[in-house]
N, C-alpha and C positions, 0 to 999 in steps of 0.2 A: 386548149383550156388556159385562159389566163387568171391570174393567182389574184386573189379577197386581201385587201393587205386593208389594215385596219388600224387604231390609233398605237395598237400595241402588236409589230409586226412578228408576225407568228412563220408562215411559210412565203414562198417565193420558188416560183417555175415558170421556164419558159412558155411562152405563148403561144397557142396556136393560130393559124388564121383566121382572122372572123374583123368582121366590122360590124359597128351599131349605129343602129339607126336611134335620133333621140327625138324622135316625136310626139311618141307617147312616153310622159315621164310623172311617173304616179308614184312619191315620197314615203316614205315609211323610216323615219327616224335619219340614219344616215345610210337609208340603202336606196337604192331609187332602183323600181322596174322598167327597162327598157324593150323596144324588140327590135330583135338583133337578127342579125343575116350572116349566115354562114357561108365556107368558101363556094356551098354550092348555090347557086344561085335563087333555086325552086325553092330552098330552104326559107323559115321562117318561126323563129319561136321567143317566147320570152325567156326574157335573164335578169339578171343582177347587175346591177353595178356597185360596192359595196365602195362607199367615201373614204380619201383618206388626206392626210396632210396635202399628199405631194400626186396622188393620182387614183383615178376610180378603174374598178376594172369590172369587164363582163364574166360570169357563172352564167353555164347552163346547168339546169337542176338535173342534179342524178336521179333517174329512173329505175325503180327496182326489176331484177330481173325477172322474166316472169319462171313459175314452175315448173319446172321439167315435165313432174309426176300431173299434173293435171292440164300443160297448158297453156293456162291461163294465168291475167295477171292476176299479185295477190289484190285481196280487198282492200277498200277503202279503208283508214282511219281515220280519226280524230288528232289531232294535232298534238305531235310528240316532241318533245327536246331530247336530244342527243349530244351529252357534253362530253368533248376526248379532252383526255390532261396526260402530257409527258409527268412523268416522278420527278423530283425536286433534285438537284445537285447530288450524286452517290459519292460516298467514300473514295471511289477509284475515278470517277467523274475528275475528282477534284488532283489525282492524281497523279490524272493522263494515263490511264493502264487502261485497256482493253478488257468491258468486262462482261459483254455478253450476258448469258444465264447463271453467272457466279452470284453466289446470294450475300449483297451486301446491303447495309444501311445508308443510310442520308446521311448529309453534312449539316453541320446547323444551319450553313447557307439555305441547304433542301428543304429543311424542314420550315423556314421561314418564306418560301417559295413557295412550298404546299400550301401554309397558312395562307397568305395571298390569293392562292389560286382559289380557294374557300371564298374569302370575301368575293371576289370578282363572282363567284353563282350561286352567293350569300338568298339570290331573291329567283331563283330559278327554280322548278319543281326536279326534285329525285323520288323514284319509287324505288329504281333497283339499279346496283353499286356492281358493274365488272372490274377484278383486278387481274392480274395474271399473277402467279405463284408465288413469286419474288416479293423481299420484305420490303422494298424501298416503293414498290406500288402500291403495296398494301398502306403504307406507311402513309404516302400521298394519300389516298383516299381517305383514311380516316381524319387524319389533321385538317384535309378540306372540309369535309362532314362536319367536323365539330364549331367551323364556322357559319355554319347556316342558321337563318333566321326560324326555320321551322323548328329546332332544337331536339330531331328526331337522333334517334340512339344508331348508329352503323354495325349490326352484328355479323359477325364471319360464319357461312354458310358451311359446316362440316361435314362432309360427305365421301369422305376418305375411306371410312369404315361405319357397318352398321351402326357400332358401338358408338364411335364418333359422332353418327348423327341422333342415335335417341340422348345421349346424353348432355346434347346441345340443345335440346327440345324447351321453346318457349308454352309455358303453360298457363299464362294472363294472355286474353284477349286485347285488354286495354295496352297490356303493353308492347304487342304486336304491334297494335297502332300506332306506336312514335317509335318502332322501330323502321331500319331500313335495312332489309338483305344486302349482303354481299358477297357476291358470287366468286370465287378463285377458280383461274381456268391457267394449267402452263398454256394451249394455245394460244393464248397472250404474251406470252414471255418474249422478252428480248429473243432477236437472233443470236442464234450460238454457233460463237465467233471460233470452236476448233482449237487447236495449239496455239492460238494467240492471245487466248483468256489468260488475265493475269501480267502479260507483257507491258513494257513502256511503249507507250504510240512511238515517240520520235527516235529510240531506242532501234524500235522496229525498223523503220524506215531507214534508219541509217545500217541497218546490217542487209536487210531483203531490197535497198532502194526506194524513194517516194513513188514511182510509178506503179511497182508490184502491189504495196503495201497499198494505194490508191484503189488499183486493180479489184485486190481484198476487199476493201471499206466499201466502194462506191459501184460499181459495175449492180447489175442486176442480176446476171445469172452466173458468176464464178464463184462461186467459196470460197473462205479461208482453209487451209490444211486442214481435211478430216472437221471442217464446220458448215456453216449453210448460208447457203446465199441468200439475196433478201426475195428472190424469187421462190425458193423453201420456206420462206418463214410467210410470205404472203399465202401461201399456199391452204397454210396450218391457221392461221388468222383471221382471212376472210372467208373461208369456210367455215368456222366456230361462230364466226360475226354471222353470217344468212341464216344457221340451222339454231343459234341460242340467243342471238340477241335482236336482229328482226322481228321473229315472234312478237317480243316483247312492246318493242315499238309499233306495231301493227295493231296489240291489244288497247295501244294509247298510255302505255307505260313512259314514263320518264328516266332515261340511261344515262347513268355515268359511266365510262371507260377510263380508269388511269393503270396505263399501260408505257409502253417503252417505244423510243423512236419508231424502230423499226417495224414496229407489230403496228402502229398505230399510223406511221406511213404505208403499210400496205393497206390498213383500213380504208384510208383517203384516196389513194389509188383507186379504189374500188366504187367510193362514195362520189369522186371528181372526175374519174372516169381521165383517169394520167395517162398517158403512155410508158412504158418502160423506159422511156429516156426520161419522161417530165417528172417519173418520183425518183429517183438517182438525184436530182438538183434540189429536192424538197429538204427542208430544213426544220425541225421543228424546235422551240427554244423549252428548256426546261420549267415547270410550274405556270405556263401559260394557256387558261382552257381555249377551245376553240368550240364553239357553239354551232350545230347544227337544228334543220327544223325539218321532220318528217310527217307530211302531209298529202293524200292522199296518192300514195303510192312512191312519193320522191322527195329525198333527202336534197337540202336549201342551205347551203353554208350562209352562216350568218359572222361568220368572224369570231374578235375573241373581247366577249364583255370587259368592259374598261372600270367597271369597279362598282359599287353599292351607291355611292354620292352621284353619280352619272345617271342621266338619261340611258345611253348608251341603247344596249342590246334590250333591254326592256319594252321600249316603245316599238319593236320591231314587230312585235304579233298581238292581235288584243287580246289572247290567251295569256301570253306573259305577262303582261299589263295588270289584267282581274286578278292573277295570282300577286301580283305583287301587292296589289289595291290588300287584300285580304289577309296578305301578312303586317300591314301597317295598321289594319281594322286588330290585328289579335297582341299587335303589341301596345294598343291603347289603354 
């Protein structure tokens, strides 16, 4: 699987083997579909090649699994966006502590990073908002929310308790309507990083060794003391992603994810179809969306929108295009 790098480089993984063939090469903004040949030679499928300054690389579109309980693959939909966003800079982000599922807030850096990340899918459709529990994703979502051209309301989905949820209960219709759910799930949460929550990274390292402390951070399947690897926290994540938020997408819903590295690097694992060595090397930068496109059964990374004034990721689908056409018709 080789890595979508885009004007605004978001991740980066090693490559697998594959070569492309460019003879058929049919444009769509700056992504060009090619068909490519894999190591095995019988093989043959289309992909991606997604433009960038310095080099294009091939995607193969990730395919939904099919269902256990029936079979069969799921149905067909209608063409969905699927926007992942890392939380903006955290408090302890900023100052190098290890902080796992410890609940902290944004830096004004974060929050001005959130904001950003708003304008960059300023012209994208949202129906429904996944956060994980934590207040600096909650925090990201909403600050991006209140950047959008559709001017819809982001309200926190209470479900904690009965009581919690009648008393959250929207009672206008109309104003359902320029509302947008959002959903709080811990299975989204950061991995929890064990007896290291709270610690200085370089601190660390110099008392446990960079190798051990490396070990900790980067490996796949080892844990922190008494914490969870990213192979636990994949676990927990992409399973909540197939039984809560598939659905969604399948119904032709519009999803935003702002969630945490790690929760959100085993999403893409799952979406990019990584090896456990190729998400280990995955990187993802804070307040940066990464846009996907789920269509008829399989998820199309499309990179990470380059802003509101840009062509960019707009011209990539004629769906996002007519939506965009229709927010310019309502801001006349």
């Amino acid at each position: 699987m080789a890595a979508c790098t885009s004007q605004h480089a978001l991740i980066s993984v090693k490559p697998r083997c594959a070569s492309a063939s460019f003879s058929s090469d049919r444009r769509a903004g700056n992504v060009r579909f090619v068909s490519t040949t894999s190591c095995c030679p019988s093989s043959r499928k289309l992909g991606l090649v997604c433009a960038s300054n310095s080099q294009s690389s091939v995607i193969e579109p990730a395919k939904l699994p099919s269902s256990p309980e029936s079979g069969s693959n799921p149905k067909k939909s209608s063409e969905a966006a699927l926007i992942l966003i890392r939380h903006g800079e955290s408090l302890w982000n900023e100052k190098n502590l290890f902080t796992g599922c410890v609940d902290v807030p944004l830096t004004p850096k974060g929050v001005n990073e959130a904001i950003e990340a708003g304008k960059r899918i300023c012209n994208i459709p949202v129906d429904v908002i996944y956060t994980s529990s934590l207040i600096r994703a909650q925090m990201t979502a909403m600050l991006a929310m209140m950047q959008h051209r559709r001017k819809k309301v982001p309200i926190i989905v209470h479900k904690e308790s009965e009581r919690a949820h009648q008393w959250s209960q929207v009672y206008s219709e109309e104003t359902k309507k320029q509302s947008i759910p959002v959903i709080t799930a811990w299975q989204l949460n950061e991995r929890m990083y064990g007896e290291l929550q709270g610690l200085n990274k370089q601190e660390t390292a110099d008392l446990f060794g960079k190798e051990q402390v490396h070990e900790w951070r980067r490996s796949y399947d080892i844990p922190p003391p008494n914490g969870e690897s990213l192979e636990m926290c994949a676990e927990r994540a992409v399973s909540y992603f197939k039984e809560q938020i598939i659905p969604q997408l399948v119904s032709g819903k519009h999803v935003m994810i702002a969630a945490h590295g790690n929760s959100l690097r085993s999403i893409i694992m799952h979406l990019d179809k990584l090896t456990s060595q190729e998400v280990i090397s995955l990187e993802l930068s804070t307040g940066i969306p990464m846009l996907y496109i789920f269509k008829e059964g399989k998820f199309i990374r499309r990179g990470s929108p380059a802003g509101p004034s840009e062509a960019g990721v707009y011209a990539y689908t004629k769906s996002l295009a007519k939506y965009r056409q229709k927010l310019d018709g309502m801001d006349q």
